[in-house]
PDB file of N, CA, C and O in Angstrom:
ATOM      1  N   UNK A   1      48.327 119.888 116.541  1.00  0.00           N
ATOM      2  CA  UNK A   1      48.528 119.692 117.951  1.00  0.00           C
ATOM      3  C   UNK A   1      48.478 118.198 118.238  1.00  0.00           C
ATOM      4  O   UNK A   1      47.485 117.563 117.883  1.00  0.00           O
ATOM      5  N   UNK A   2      49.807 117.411 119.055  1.00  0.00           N
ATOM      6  CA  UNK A   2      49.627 115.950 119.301  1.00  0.00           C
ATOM      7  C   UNK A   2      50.014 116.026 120.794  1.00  0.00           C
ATOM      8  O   UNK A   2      50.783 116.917 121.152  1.00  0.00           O
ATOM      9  N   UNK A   3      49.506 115.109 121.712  1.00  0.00           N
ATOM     10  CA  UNK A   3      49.814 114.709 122.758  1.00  0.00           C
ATOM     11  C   UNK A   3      50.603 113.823 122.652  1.00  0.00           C
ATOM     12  O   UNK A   3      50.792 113.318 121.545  1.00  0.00           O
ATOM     13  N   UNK A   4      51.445 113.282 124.037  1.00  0.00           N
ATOM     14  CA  UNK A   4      52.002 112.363 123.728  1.00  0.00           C
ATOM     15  C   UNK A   4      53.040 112.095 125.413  1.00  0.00           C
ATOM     16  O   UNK A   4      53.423 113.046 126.096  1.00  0.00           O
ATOM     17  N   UNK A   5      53.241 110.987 125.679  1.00  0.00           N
ATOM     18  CA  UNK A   5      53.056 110.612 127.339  1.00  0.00           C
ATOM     19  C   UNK A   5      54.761 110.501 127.344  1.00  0.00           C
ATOM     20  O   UNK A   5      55.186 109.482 126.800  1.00  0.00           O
ATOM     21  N   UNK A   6      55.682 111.340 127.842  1.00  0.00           N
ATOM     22  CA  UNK A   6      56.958 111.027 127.970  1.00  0.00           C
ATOM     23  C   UNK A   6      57.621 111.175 129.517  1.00  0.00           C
ATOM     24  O   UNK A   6      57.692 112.230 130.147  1.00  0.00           O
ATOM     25  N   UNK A   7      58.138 109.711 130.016  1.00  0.00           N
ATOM     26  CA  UNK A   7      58.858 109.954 131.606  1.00  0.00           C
ATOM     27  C   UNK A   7      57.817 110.285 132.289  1.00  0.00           C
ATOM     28  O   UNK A   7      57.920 110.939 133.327  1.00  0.00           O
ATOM     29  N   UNK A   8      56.053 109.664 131.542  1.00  0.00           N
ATOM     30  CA  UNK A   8      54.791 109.371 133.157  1.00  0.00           C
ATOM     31  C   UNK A   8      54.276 111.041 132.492  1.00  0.00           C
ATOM     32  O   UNK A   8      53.130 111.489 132.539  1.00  0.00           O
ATOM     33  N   UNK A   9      55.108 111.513 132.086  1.00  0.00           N
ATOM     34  CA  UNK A   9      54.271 113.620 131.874  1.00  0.00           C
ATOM     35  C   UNK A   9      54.105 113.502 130.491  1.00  0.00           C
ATOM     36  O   UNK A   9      54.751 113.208 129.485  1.00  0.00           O
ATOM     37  N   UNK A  10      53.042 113.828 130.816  1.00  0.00           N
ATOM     38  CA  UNK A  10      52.168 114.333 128.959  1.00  0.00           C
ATOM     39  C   UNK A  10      52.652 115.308 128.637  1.00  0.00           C
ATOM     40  O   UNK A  10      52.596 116.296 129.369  1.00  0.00           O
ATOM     41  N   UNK A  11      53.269 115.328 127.454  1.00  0.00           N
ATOM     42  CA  UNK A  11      53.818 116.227 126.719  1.00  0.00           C
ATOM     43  C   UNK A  11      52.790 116.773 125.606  1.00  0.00           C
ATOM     44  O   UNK A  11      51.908 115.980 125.275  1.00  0.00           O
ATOM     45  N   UNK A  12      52.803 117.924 125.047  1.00  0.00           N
ATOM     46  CA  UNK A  12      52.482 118.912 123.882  1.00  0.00           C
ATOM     47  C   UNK A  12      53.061 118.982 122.869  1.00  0.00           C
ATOM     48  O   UNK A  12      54.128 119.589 122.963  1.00  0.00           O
ATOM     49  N   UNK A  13      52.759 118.526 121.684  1.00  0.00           N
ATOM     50  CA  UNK A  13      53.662 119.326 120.720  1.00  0.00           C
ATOM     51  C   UNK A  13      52.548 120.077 119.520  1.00  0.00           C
ATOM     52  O   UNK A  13      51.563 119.749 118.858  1.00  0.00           O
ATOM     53  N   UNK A  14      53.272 121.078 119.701  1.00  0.00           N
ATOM     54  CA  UNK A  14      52.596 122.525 119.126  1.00  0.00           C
ATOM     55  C   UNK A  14      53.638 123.229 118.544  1.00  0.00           C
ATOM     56  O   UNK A  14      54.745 123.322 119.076  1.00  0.00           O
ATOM     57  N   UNK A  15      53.300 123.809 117.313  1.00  0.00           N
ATOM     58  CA  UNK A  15      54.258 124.264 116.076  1.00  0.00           C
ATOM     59  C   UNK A  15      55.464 124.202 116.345  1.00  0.00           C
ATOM     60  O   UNK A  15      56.250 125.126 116.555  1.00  0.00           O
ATOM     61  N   UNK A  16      55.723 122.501 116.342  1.00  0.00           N
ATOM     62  CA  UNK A  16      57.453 121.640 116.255  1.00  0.00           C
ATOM     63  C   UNK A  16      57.839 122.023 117.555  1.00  0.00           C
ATOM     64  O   UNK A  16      59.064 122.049 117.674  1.00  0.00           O
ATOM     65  N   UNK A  17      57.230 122.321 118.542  1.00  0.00           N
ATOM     66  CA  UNK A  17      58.242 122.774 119.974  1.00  0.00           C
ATOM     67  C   UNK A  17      57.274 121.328 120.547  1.00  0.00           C
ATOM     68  O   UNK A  17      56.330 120.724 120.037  1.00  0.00           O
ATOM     69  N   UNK A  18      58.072 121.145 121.899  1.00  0.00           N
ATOM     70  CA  UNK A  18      57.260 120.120 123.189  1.00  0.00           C
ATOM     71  C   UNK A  18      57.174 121.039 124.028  1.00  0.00           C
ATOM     72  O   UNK A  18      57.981 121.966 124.092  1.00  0.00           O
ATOM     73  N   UNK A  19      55.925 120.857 124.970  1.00  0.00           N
ATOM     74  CA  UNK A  19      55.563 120.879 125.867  1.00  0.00           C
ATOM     75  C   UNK A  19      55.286 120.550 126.997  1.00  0.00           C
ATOM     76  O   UNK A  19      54.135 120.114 126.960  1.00  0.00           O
ATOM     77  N   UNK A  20      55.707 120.501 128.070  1.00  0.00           N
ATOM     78  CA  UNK A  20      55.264 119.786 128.961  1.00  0.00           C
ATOM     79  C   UNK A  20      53.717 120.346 129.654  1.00  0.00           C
ATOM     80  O   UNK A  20      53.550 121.465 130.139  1.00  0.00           O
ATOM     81  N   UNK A  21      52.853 119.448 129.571  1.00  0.00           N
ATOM     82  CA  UNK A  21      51.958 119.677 129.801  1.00  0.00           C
ATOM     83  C   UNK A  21      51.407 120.579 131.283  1.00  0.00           C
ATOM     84  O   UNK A  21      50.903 121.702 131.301  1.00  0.00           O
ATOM     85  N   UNK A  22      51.645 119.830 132.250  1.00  0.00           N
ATOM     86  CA  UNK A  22      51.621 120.099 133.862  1.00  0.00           C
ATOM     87  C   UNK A  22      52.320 121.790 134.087  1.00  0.00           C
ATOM     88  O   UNK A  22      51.951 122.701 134.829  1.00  0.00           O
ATOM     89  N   UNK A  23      53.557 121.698 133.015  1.00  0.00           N
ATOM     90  CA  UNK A  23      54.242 123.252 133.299  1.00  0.00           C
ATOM     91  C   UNK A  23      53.348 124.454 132.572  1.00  0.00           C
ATOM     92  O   UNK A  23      53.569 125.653 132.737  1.00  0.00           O
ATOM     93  N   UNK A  24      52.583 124.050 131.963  1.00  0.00           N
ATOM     94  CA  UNK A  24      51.930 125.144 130.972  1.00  0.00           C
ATOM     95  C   UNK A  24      51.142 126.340 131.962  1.00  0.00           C
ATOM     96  O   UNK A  24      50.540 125.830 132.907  1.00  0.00           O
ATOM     97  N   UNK A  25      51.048 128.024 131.873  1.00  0.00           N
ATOM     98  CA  UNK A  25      50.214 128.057 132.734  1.00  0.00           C
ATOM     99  C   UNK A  25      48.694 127.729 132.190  1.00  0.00           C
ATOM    100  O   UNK A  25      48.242 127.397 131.095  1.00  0.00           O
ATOM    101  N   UNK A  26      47.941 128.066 133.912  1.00  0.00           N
ATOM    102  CA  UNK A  26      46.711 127.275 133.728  1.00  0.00           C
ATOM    103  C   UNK A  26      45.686 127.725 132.621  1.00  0.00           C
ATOM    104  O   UNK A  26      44.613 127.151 132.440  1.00  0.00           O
ATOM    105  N   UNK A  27      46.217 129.033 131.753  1.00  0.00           N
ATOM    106  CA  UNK A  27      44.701 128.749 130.936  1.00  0.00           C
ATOM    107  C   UNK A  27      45.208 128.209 129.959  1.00  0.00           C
ATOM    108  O   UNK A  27      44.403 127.630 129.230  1.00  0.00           O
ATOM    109  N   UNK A  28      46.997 128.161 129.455  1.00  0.00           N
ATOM    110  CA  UNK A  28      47.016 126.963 128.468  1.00  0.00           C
ATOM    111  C   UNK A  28      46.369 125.860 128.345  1.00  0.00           C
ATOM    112  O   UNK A  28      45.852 125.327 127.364  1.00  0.00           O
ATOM    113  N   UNK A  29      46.480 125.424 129.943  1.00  0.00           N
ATOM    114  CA  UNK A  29      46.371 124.067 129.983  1.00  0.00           C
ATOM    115  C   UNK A  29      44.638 123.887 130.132  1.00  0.00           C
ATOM    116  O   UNK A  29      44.272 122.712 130.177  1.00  0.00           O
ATOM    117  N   UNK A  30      43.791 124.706 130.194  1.00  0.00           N
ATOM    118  CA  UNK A  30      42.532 124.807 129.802  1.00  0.00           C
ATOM    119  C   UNK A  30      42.285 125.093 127.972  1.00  0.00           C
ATOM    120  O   UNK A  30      41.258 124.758 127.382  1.00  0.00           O
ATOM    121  N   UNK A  31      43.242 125.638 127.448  1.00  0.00           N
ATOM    122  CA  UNK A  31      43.141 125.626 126.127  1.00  0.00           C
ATOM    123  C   UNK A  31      43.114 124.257 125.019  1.00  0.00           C
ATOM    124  O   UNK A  31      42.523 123.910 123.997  1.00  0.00           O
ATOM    125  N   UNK A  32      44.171 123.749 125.964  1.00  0.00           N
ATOM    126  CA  UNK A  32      44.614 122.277 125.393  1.00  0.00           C
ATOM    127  C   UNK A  32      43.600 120.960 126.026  1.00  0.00           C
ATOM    128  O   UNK A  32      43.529 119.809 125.595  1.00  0.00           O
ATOM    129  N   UNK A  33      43.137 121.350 126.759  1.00  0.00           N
ATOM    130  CA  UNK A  33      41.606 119.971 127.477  1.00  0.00           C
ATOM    131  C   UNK A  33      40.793 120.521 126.641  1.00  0.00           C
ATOM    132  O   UNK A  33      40.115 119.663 126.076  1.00  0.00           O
ATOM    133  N   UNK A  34      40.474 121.976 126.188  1.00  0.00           N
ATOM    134  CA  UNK A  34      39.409 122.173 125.038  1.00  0.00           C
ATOM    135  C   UNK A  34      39.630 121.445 123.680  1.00  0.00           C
ATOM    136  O   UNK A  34      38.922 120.690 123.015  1.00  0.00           O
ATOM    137  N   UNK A  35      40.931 121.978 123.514  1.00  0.00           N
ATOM    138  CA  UNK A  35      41.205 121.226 122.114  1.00  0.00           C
ATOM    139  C   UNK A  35      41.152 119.771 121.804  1.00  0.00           C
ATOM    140  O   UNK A  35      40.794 119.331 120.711  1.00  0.00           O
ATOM    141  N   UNK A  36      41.575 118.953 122.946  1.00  0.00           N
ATOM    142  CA  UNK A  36      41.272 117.454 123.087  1.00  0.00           C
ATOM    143  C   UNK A  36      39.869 117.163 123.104  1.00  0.00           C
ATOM    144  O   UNK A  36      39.401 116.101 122.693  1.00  0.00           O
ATOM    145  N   UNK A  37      39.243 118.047 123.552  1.00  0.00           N
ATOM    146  CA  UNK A  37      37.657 117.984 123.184  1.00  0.00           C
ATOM    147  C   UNK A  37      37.227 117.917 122.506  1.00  0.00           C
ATOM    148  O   UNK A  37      36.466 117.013 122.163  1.00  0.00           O
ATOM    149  N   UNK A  38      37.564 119.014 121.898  1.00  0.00           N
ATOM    150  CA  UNK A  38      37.350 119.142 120.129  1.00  0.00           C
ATOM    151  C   UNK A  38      37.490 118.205 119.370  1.00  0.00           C
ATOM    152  O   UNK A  38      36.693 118.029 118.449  1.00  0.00           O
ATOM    153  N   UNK A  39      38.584 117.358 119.596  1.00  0.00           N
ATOM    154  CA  UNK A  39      39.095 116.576 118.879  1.00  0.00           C
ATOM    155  C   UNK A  39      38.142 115.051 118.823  1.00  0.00           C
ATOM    156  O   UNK A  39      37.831 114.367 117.847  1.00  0.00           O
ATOM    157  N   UNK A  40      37.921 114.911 119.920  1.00  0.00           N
ATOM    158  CA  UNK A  40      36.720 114.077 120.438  1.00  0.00           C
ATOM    159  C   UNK A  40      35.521 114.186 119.839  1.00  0.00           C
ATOM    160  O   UNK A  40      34.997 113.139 119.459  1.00  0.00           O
ATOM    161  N   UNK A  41      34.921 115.282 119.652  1.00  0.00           N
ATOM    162  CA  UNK A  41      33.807 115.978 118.991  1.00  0.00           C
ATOM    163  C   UNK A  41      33.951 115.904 117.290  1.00  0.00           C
ATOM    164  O   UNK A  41      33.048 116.073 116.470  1.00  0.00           O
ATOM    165  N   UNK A  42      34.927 115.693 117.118  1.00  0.00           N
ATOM    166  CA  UNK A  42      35.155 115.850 115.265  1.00  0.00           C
ATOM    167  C   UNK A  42      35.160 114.664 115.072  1.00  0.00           C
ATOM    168  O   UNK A  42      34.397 114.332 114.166  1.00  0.00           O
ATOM    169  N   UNK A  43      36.020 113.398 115.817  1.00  0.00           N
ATOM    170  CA  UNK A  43      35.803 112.079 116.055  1.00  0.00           C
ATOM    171  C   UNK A  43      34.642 111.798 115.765  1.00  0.00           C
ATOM    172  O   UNK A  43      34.374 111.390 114.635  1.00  0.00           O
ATOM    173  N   UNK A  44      33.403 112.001 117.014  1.00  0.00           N
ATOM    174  CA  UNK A  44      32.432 111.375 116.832  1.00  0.00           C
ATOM    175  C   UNK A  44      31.233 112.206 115.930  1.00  0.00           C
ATOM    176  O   UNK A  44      30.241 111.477 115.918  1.00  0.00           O
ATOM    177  N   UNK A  45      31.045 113.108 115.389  1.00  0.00           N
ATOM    178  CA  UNK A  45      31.095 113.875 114.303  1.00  0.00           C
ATOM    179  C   UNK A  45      31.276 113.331 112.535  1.00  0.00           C
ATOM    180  O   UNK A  45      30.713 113.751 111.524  1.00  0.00           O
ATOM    181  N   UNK A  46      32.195 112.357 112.699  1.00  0.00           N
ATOM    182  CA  UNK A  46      32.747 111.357 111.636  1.00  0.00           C
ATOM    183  C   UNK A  46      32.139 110.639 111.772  1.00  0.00           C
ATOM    184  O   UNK A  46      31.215 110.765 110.969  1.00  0.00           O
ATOM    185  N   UNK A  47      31.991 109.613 112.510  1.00  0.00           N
ATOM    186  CA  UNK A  47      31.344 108.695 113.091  1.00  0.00           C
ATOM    187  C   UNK A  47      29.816 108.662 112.499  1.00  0.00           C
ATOM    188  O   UNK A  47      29.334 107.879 111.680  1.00  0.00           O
ATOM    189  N   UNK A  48      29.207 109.777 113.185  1.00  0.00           N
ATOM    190  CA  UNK A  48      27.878 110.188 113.062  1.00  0.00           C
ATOM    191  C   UNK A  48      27.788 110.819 111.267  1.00  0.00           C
ATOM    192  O   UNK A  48      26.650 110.570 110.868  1.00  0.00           O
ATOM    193  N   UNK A  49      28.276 111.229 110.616  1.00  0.00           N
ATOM    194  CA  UNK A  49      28.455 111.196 109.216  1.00  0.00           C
ATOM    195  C   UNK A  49      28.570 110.563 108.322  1.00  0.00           C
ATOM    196  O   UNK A  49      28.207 110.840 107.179  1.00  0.00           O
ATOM    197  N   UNK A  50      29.386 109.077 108.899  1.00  0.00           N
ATOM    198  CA  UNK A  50      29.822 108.173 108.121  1.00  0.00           C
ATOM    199  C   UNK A  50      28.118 107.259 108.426  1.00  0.00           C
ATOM    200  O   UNK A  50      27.465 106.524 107.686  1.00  0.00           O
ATOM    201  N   UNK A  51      27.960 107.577 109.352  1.00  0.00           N
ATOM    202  CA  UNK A  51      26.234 106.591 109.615  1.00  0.00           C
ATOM    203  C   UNK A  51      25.262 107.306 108.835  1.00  0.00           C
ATOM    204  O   UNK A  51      24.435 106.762 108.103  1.00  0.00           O
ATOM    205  N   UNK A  52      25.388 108.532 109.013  1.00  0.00           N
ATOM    206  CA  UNK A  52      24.032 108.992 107.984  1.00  0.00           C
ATOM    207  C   UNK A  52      24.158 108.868 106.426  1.00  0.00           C
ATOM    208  O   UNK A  52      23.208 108.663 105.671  1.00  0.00           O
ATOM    209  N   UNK A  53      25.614 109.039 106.012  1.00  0.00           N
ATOM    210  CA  UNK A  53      25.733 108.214 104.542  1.00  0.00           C
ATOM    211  C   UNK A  53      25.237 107.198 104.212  1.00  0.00           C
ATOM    212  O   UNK A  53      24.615 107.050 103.160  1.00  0.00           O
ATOM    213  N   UNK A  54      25.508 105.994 105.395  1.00  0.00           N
ATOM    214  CA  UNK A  54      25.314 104.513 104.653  1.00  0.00           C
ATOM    215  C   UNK A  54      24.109 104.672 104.969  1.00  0.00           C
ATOM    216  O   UNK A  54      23.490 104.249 103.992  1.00  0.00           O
ATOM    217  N   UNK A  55      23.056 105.176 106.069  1.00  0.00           N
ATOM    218  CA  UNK A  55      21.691 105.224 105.926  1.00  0.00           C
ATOM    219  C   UNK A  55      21.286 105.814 104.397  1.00  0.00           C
ATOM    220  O   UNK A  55      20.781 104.991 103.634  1.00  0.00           O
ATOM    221  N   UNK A  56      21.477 107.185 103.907  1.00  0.00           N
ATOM    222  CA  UNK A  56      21.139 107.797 103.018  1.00  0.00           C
ATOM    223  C   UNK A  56      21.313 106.820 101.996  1.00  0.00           C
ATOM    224  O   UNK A  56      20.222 106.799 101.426  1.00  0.00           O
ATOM    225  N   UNK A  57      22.253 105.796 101.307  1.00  0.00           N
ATOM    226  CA  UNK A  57      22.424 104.853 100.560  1.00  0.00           C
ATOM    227  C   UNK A  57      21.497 103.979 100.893  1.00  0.00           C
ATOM    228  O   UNK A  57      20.810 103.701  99.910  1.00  0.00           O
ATOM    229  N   UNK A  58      21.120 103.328 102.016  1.00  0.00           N
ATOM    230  CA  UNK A  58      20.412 102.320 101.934  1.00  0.00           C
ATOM    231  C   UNK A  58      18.991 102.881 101.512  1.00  0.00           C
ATOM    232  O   UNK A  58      18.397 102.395 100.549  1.00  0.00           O
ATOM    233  N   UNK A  59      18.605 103.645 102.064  1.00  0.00           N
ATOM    234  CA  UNK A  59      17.121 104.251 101.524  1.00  0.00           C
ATOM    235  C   UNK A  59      17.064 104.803 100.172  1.00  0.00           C
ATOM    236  O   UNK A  59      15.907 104.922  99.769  1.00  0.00           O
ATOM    237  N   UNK A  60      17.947 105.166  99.372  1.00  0.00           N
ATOM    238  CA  UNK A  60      18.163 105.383  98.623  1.00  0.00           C
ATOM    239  C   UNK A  60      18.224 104.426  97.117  1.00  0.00           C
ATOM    240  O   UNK A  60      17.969 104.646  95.933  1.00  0.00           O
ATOM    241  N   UNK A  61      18.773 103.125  98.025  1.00  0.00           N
ATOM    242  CA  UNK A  61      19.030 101.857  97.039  1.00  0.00           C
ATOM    243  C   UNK A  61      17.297 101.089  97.395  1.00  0.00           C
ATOM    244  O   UNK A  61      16.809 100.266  96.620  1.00  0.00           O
ATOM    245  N   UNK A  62      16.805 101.410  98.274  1.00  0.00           N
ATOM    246  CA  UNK A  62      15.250 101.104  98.670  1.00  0.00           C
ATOM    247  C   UNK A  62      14.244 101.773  97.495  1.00  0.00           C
ATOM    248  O   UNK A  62      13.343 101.164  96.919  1.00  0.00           O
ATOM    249  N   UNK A  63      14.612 103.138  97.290  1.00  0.00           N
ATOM    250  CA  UNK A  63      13.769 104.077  96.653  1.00  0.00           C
ATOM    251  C   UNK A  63      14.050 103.586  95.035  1.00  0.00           C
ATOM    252  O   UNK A  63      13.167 103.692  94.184  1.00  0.00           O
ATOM    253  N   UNK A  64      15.093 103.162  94.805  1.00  0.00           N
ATOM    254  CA  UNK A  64      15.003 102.508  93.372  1.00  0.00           C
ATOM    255  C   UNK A  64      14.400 101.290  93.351  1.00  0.00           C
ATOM    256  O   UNK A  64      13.770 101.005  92.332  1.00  0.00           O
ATOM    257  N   UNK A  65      14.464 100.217  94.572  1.00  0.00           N
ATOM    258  CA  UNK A  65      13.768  99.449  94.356  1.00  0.00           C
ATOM    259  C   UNK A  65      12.371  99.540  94.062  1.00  0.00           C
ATOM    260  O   UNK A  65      11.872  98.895  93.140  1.00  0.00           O
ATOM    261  N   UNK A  66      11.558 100.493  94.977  1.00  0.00           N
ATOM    262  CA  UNK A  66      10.008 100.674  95.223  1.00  0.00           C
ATOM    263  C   UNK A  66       9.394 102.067  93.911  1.00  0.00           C
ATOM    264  O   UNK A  66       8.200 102.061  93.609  1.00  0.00           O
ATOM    265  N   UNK A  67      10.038 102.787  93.480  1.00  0.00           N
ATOM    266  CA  UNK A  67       9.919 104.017  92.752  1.00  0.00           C
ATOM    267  C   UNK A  67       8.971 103.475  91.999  1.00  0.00           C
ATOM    268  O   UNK A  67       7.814 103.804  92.258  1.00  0.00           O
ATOM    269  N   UNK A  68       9.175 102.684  91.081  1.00  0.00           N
ATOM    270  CA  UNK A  68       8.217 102.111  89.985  1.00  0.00           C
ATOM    271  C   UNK A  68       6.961 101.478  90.052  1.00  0.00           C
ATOM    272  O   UNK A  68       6.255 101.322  89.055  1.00  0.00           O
ATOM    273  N   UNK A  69       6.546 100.979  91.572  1.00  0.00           N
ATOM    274  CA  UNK A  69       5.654 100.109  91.824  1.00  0.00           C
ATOM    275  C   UNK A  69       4.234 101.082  91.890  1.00  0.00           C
ATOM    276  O   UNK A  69       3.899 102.219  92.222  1.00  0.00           O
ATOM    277  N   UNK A  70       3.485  99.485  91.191  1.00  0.00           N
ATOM    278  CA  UNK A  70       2.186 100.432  91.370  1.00  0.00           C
ATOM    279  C   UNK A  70       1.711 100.416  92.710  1.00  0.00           C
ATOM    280  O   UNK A  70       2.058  99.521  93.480  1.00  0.00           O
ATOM    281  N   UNK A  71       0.799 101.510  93.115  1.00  0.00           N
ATOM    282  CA  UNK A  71       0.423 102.367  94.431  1.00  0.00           C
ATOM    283  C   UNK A  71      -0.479 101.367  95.018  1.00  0.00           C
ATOM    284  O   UNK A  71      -0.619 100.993  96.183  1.00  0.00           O
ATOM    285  N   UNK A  72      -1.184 100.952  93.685  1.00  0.00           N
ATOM    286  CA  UNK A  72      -2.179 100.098  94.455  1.00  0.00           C
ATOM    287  C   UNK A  72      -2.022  98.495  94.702  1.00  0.00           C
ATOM    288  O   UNK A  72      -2.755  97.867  95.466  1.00  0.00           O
ATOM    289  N   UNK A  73      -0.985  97.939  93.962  1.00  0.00           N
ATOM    290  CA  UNK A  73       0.112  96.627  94.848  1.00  0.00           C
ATOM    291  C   UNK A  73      -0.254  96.339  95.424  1.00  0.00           C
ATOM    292  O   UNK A  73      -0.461  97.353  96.090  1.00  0.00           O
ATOM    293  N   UNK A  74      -0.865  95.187  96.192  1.00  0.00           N
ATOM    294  CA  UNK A  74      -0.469  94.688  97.548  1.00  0.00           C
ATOM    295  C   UNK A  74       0.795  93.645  97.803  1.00  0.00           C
ATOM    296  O   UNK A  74       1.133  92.756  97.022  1.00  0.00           O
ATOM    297  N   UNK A  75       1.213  93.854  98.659  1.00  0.00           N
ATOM    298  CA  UNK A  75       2.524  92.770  98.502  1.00  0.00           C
ATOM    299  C   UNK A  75       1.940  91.980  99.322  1.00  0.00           C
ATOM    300  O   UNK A  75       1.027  92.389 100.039  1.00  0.00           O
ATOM    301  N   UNK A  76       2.520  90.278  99.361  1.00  0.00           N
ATOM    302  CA  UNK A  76       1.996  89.207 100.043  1.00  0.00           C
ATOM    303  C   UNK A  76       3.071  89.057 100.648  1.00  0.00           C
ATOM    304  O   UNK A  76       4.262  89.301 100.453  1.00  0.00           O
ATOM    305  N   UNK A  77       2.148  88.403 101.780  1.00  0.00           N
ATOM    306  CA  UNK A  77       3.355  88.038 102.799  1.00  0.00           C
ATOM    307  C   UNK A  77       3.740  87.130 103.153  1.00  0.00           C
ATOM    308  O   UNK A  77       3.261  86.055 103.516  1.00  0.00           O
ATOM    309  N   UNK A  78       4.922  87.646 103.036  1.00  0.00           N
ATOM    310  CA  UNK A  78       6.156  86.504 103.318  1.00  0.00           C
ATOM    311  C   UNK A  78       5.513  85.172 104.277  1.00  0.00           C
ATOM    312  O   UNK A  78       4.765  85.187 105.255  1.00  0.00           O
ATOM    313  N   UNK A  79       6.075  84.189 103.628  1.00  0.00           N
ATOM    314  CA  UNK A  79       5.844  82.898 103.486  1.00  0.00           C
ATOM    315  C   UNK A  79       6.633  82.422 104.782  1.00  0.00           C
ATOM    316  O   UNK A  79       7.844  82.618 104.687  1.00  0.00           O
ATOM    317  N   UNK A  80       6.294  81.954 105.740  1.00  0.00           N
ATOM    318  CA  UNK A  80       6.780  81.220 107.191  1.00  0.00           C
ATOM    319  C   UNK A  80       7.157  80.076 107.292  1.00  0.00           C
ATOM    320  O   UNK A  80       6.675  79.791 108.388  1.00  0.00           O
ATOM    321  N   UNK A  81       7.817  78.945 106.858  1.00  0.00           N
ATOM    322  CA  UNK A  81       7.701  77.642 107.346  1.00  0.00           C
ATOM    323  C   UNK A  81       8.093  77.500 109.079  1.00  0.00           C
ATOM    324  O   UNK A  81       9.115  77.808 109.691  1.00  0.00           O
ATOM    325  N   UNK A  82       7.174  77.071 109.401  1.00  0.00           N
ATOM    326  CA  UNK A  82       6.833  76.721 111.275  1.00  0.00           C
ATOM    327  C   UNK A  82       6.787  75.402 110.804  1.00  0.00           C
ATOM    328  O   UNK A  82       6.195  74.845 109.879  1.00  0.00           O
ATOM    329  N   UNK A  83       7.870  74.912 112.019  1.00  0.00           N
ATOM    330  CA  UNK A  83       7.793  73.299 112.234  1.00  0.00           C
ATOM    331  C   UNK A  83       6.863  72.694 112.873  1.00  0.00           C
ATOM    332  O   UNK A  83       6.297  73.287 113.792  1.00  0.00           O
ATOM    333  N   UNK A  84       6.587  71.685 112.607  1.00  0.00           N
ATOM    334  CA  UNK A  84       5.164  70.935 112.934  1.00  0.00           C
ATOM    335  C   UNK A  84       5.788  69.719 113.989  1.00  0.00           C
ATOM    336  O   UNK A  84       6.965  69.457 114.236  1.00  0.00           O
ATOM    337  N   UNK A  85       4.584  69.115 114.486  1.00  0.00           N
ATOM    338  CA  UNK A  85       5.296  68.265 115.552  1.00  0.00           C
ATOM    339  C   UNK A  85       5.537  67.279 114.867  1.00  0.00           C
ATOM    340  O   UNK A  85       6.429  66.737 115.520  1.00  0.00           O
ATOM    341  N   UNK A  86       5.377  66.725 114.084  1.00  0.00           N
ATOM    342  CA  UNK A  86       6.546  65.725 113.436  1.00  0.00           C
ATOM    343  C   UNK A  86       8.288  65.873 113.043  1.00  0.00           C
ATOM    344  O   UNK A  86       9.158  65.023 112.853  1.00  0.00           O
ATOM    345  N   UNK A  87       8.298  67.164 113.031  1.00  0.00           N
ATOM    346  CA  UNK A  87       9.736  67.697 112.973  1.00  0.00           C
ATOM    347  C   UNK A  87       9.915  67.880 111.772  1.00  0.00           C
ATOM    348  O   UNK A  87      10.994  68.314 111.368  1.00  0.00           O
TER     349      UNK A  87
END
């Protein structure tokens, strides 16, 4: 299913025919604002998938870093240089 804006009227095209949108009756044309929904929803769906991957990688590339360390470690902390009033 593609939309597509011809002469100002949104057109339909649905299995190789056009549509004019506005002429459809009305629960087509409630069928087809669902489906654009949908479509919206699978969009951001991707979106939201493609983010929990690169999260899952980054924690993941974390967990190889830290896996091996001993428990009882302390790590020191990071080192600050603060400018002094001499510059």
């Amino acid at each position: 299913m593609a939309t597509e804006v011809t002469n100002n009227e949104p057109v339909l095209m649905f299995n190789d025919k056009k549509y004019i949108i506005s002429e459809l009756h009305d629960d087509a044309k409630v069928i087809v604002a669902l489906l654009q929904g949908l479509e919206q929803d699978l969009a951001q769906a991707k979106i939201q998938h493609d983010r929990l991957l690169l999260a899952k990688e980054g924690y993941t590339s974390r967990l190889e870093q830290v896996i091996d360390k001993d428990p009882n470690e302390v790590e020191a902390e990071p080192v600050v240089d603060t400018p002094t009033e001499d510059g």
